[in-house]
C-alpha positions, 0 to 999 in steps of 0.5 A, spaced: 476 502 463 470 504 469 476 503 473 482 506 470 478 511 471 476 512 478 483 510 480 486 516 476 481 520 478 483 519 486 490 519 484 489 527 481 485 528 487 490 524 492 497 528 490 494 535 488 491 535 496 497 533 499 501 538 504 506 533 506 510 539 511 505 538 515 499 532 516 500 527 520 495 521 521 495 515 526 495 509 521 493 504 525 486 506 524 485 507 517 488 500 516 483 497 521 477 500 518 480 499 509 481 491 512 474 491 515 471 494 509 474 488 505 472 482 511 465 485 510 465 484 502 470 478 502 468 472 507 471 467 503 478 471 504 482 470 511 485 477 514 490 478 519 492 484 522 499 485 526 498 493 529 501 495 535 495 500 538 497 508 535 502 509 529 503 516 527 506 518 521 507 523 517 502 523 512 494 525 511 488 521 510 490 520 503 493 514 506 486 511 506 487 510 498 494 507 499 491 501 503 485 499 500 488 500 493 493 495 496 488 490 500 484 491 494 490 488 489 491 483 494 484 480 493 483 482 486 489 477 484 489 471 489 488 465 485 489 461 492 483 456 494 483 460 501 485 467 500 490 470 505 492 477 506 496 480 511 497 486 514 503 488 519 506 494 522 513 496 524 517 501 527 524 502 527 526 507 532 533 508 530 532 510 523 525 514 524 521 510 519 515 505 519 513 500 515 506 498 513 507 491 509 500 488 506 502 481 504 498 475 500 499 468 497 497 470 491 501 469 485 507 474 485 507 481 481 510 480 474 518 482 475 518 487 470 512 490 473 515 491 479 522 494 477 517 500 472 514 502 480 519 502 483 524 505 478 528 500 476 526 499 470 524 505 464 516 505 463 514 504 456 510 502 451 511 495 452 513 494 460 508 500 465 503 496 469 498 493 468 493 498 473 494 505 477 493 501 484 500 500 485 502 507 482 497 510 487 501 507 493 507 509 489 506 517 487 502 518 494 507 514 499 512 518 496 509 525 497 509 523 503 516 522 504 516 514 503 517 510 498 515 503 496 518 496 496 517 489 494 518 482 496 516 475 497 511 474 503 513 468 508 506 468 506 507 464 499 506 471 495 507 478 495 509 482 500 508 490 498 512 495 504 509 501 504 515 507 508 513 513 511 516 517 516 514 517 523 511 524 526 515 528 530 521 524 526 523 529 520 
């Protein structure tokens, strides 16, 4: 419960201070510094990063909150013997958009909590999520323009894509 409420807590602080018009952030240091915060609390966990030098995107510091709250779900729910988690960038200059994609080889996110994120379903009683992590990547990439996705890692588990358009690209 002590959790639930932190998270919504950052997700009113998250989207009531975003001006998504104008903040534009390099990604890449934000990722290095979420993944060496859990590489420093979770030895057992094997990380890998994919990151070219600089990505600026259009979003603000916020973003932090949206890659710990991915990495921290990609932990939290391995139940591999050696837990793995990814994470990668691309950019696509044709279209404008980055992708940032935290992956895993846990357990995939049950179907039905996918489709409730990402809007393919309808939120009720009986099918909302089961935390606010992944609602707070959602809500927030798309304050900032972007979107949320899911499929299968070639990792063995999740592979959550997180969109956001490149500064100077709007």
């Amino acid at each position: 419960l002590e959790k639930l409420a932190k998270e919504a807590e950052i997700i009113h602080d998250v989207i009531s201070d975003i001006d998504n018009d104008s903040d534009r952030i390099d990604c890449i240091p934000v990722i290095y510094k979420v993944v060496e915060e859990y590489r420093q609390s979770n030895p057992d966990v094997v990380f890998k990063t994919s990151l070219p030098e600089s990505t600026v995107v259009r979003a603000s510091d916020a973003l932090h909150f949206v890659i710990d709250s991915l990495v921290e779900n990609a932990i939290e729910h391995n139940t591999s013997d050696v837990p793995h988690v990814r994470v990668r960038v691309t950019a696509d200059e044709a279209d404008r958009w980055i992708s940032v994609y935290v992956e895993d080889n846990g357990p995939q996110i049950p179907a039905t909590e996918r489709r409730v994120i990402t809007g393919d379903e309808d939120i009720s009683p009986l099918h909302h999520g089961s935390g606010l992590g992944l609602w707070l990547a959602k809500w927030t990439s798309e304050k900032f323009g972007g979107e949320i996705s899911f499929s299968m890692s070639d990792i063995g588990g999740n592979s959550v894509r997180i969109r956001l358009l490149q500064a100077g690209h709007e």
